[in-house]
C-alpha angles and dihedrals in degrees: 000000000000116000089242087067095072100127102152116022105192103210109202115227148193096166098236131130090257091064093063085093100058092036084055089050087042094052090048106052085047095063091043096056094028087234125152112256119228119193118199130196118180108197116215112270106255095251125234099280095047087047092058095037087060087043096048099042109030136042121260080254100048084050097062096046092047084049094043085043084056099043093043090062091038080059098043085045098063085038086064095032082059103046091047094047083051086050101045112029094024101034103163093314080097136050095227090170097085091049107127100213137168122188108211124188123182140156137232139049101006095206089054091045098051089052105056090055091048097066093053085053135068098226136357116218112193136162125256127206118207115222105177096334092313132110134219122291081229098062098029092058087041081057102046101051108021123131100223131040110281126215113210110198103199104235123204117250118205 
């Protein structure tokens, strides 16, 4: 694949302050290729205590609304997450309006995840902490079996 054939560039979140980084590479490497931008999120999956605790006190109804409230503010979440990245770190030096981006939240493995949007995208661009020289299993194990190349951007830990 030839660099000018970046049409969809998938951008890995988990909407805190370390990922501005990567979302400033992301957003950058959109406009230059003129790509949509798709931000993911992968919530945590409820564990197994949280999971009994919603059977076994609320109906199969009340549960999902509980899941798609929950949904519905992680969304607004990285809505918000994303405005206020364009207004501080962008401010009017970009044209940010022609930017061509999809917010997508969804929940489960978030390896698995990662990868099954990556093979609908060109690149994936995600953040990488470094513990001890080491990143991430998430983004050791994105690397290693995604479809499509994968460009880590190091984030600071404090």
């Amino acid at each position: 694949m030839s660099l000018t054939s970046i049409k969809t560039i998938l951008c890995t979140t988990n909407l805190d302050d370390h990922t501005r980084p990567v979302l400033r590479e992301a957003v950058n490497l959109a406009l230059s290729f003129k790509a949509q931008l798709i931000m993911l999120h992968v919530m945590k999956p409820i564990g197994e205590i949280g999971h009994n605790i919603i059977i076994n006190n609320f109906s199969k109804d009340k549960a999902l609304s509980i899941y798609r409230h929950e949904l519905s503010e992680i969304r607004d979440k990285m809505m918000k997450r994303s405005l206020d990245f364009f207004e501080e770190e962008l401010g009017d030096d970009i044209d940010y309006s022609s930017l061509n981006m999809k917010q997508v939240v969804l929940d489960g493995d978030r390896v698995k995840n990662i990868l099954r949007m990556a093979k609908k995208s060109d690149i994936v661009v995600m953040g990488s902490h470094s513990y001890f020289g080491y990143s991430s299993n998430t983004t050791r194990q994105v690397i290693k079996r995604s479809p499509c190349p994968v460009f880590v951007v190091p984030t600071k830990v404090s």
